[in-house]
N, C-alpha and C positions, 0 to 999 in steps of 0.2 A: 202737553205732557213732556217731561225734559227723558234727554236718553236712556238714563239709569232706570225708567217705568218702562220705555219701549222694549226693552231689550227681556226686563223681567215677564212684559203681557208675552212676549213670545216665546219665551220658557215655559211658560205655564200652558201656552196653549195646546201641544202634541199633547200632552196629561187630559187635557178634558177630552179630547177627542177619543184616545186609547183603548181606555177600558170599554166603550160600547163597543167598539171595533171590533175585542177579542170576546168579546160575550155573545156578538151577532156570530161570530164562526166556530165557535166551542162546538167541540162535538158533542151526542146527545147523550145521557145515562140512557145504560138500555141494562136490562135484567132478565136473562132466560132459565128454564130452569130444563137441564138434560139426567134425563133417565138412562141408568147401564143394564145393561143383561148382568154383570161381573158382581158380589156380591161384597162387600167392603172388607171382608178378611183377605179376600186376594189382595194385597196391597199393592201390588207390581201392576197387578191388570187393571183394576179399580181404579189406582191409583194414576194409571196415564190421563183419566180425564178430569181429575184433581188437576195434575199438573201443566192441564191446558186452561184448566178454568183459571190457577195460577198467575200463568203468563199473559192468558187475555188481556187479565184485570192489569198485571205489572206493566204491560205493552202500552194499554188504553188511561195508565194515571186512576185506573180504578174506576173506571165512568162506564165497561161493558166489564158486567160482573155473571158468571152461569153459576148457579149452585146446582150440584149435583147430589146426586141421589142415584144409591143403588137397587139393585136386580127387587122387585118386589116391593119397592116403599109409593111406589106410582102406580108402575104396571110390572107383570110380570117379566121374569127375564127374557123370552122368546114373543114378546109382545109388543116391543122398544118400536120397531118399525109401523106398524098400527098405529100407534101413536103419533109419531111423527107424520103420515100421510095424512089423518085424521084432524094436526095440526090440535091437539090435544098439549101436545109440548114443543117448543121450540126446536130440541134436540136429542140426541141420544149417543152414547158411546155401543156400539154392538162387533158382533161379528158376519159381514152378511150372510156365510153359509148356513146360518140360523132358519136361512127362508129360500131355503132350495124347493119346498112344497108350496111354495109359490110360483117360483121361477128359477129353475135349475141352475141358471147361468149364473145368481150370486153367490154362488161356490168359488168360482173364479177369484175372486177381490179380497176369499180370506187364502184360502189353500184348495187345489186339490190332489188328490193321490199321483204320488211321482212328477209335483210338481217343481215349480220354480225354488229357489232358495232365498233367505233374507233379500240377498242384493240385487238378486235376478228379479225378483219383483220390481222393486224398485224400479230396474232400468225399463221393466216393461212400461209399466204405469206411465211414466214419463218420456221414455223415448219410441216405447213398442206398439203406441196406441192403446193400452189399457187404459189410458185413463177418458178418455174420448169415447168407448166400449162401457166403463163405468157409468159417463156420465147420462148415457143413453138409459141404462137401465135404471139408474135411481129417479131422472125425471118422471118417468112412468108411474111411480111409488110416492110422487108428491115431493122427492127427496133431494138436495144438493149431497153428494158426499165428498168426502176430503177425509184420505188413511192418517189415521193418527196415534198407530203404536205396530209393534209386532213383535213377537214371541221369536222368532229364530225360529230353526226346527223343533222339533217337538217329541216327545218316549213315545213308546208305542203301547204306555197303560199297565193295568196292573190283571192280571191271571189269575183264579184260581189253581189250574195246572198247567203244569210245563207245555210246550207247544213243539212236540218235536217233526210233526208233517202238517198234511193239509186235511187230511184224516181228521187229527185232533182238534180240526177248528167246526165240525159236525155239531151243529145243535148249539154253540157256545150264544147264549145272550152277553151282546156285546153295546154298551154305553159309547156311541162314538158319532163323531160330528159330520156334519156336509155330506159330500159323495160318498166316502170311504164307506160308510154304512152301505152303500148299493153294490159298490167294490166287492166287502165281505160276504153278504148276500151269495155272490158268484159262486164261493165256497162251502157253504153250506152256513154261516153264522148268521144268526138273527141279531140285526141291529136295532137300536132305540135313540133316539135323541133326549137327552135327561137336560135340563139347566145344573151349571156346576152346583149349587147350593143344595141340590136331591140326589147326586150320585152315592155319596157314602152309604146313607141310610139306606138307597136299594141293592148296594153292594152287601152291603151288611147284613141285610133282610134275605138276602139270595134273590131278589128280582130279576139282577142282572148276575150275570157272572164275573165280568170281568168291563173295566171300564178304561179310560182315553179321558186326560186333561188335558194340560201342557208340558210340563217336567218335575225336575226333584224338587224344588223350591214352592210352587206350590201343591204339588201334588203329598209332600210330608205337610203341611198346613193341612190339610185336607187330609190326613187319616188315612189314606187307601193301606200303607204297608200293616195296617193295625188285622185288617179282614182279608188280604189276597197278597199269595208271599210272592209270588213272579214279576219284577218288572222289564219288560221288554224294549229292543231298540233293533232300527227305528221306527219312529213314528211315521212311514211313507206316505201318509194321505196328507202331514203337514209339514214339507220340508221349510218354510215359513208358515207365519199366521199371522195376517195382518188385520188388525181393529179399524174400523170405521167410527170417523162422527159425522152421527147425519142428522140433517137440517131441514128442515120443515122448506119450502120454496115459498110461505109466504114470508117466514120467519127474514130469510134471506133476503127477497126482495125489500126488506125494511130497512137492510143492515146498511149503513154508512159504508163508502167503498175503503176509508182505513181501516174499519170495523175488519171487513171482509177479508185484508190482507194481514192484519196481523193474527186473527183466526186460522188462516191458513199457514201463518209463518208459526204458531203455536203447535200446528198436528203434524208440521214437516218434523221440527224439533224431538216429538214425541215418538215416532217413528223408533230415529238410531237412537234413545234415550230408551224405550222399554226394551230393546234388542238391549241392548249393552249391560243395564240392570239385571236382566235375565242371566245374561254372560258371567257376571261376577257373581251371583249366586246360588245358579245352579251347580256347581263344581262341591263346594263346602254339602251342600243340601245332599248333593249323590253321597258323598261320604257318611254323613252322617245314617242317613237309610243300610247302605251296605253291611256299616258296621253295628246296626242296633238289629240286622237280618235277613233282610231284602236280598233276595235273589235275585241277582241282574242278568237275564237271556239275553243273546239275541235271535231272533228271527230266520229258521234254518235257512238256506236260500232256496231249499224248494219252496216255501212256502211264500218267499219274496216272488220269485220267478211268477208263480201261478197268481198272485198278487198282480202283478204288470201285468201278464193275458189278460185279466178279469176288468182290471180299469179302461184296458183301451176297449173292450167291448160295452162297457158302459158307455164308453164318451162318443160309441162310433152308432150304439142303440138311442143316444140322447139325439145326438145330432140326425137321427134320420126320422124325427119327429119335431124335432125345435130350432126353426130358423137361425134364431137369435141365437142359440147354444152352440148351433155348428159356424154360424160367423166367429162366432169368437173363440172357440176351439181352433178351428184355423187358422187363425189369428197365433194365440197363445201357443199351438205347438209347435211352428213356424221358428216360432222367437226360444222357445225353451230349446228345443232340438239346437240352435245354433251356440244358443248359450253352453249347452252341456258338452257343445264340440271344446269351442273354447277354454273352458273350465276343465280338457282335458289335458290342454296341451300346457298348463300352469297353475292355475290352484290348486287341482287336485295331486299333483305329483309333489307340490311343495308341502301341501298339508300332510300329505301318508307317509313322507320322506321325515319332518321335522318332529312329527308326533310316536313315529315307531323308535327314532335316535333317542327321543327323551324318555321313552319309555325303556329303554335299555341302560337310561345312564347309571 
């Protein structure tokens, strides 16, 4: 063989070898399919696990693909988690305070009353052991979870009538989510858990009186100012609300360890991505309500006040029956109380300082 062949067999040679090479370590297609509580008109809430199944696929080259499905096209919307234990479906986008009549403590992972704020979550989950407290309670349920959106604070719903004490909240059937409903209770209102997709029509019907979404942006999608002219702020049982996607543990144990990290790099993303979406258009959304009628209250503060008594006697009657609840209640109010100090001595005087100036300009 003269030089000019040797030189070409050895060119040729890495090429034959190659393509088995990257074909033996290709990652696998994998296809899940996740069910929401959220029903596909909320586009903002819906839409965060659109935008994870999105990026999965963008991340993975398109080879882990989830398609989603909303509130009732699989199971019902407060059924998400059944499913996934059941291992019925791969996944679910939910809220966990859905399934406090399971287990009070996942209240905690969405909001509860006179709770953490957007960020103060966050620092819990990650730096304050929440998520180590999470990860405890979802195993139990069959479940891996990983937060993957959040609401910001939240209104405090739409009224039939004005709410001027604590009087006025006697006898009121109220649509409202997690703890906050045991909260209310304290006071004399009768709470319900509704899925968003049946609140109007019991609004409507007078089932309920008065009901609790998330703010102006979807709460004007949803009709409420059409049947109850008050809406109120704040929403104290959600000073955040953070979404879960949760994971079936066999699902998970299947998943590729890239699979798994870019999964998680997905629902980080989605976090400050539904906060932010919320941010830009609830502002527009509140005007448009005000100005078409909407009577915006807030909340007397006796009524706030006797609010606060009511919660910590909830959390202090949970914990004196629920191991779990009172770990992590002590936990969580540990880390909030420190937060609120902090947030006193700078956010909050920069916020009430820069907000009343521009409201004067």
């Amino acid at each position: 063989m003269d030089r000019r062949a040797l030189i070409g067999a050895a060119a040729a040679a890495p090429v034959a070898f190659a393509a088995p090479a990257i074909a033996q370590t290709q990652s696998p297609e994998v296809r899940w399919r996740l069910a929401s509580s959220f029903p596909r008109t909320l586009d903002i809430l819906y839409g965060g696990c659109e935008n994870i199944a999105r990026r999965v696929a963008e991340l993975s080259h398109n080879r882990f693909q989830i398609h989603c499905f909303p509130a009732g096209e699989i199971v019902p919307a407060l059924q998400v988690l059944d499913a996934v234990q059941g291992n019925t479906i791969e996944c679910a986008q939910t809220a966990p305070y859905y399934f406090i009549g399971k287990e009070p403590s996942f209240a905690f992972y969405t909001a509860i009353p006179w709770g953490l704020n957007q960020r103060q979550m966050t620092a819990w989950l990650h730096h304050g052991g929440g998520n180590a407290l999470a990860d405890e309670l979802f195993s139990e349920y069959n479940a891996v979870g990983i937060a993957g959106g959040d609401t910001g604070a939240q209104m405090g719903g739409w009224w039939r009538k004005e709410i001027k004490s604590v009087a006025d909240l006697q006898g009121v059937k109220f649509r409202i989510g997690g703890l906050g409903g045991q909260v209310f209770a304290k006071v004399g209102v009768s709470p319900t858990q509704i899925a968003g997709g049946d609140i109007y029509p019991s609004l409507e019907r007078g089932v309920i009186d008065a009901a609790e979404w998330v703010g102006p942006y979807d709460d004007e999608k949803l009709g409420f100012a059409r049947v109850a002219p008050y809406y109120y702020t704040p929403g104290f049982w959600e000073g955040s609300s953070r979404n879960y996607f949760l994971i079936s543990k066999q699902a998970w144990a299947a998943l590729p360890d890239d699979y798994k990290a870019i999964l998680k790099v997905a629902c980080a993303e989605q976090v400050a991505a539904m906060t932010a979406h919320f941010d830009y258009a609830n502002p527009a959304a509140l005007r448009r309500l005000v100005a078409a009628g909407t009577q915006l209250r807030a909340f007397p503060r006796e009524v706030l006040q006797a609010l606060w008594t009511a919660a910590h006697e909830v959390y202090d009657e949970i914990s004196a029956r629920d191991p779990r609840f009172k770990k992590t209640w002590e936990n969580y109010r540990a880390f909030r109380d420190e937060q609120f100090s902090w947030f006193r001595v700078l956010e909050t005087p920069y916020d009430s300082f820069v907000q009343q100036a521009s409201a004067r300009r």
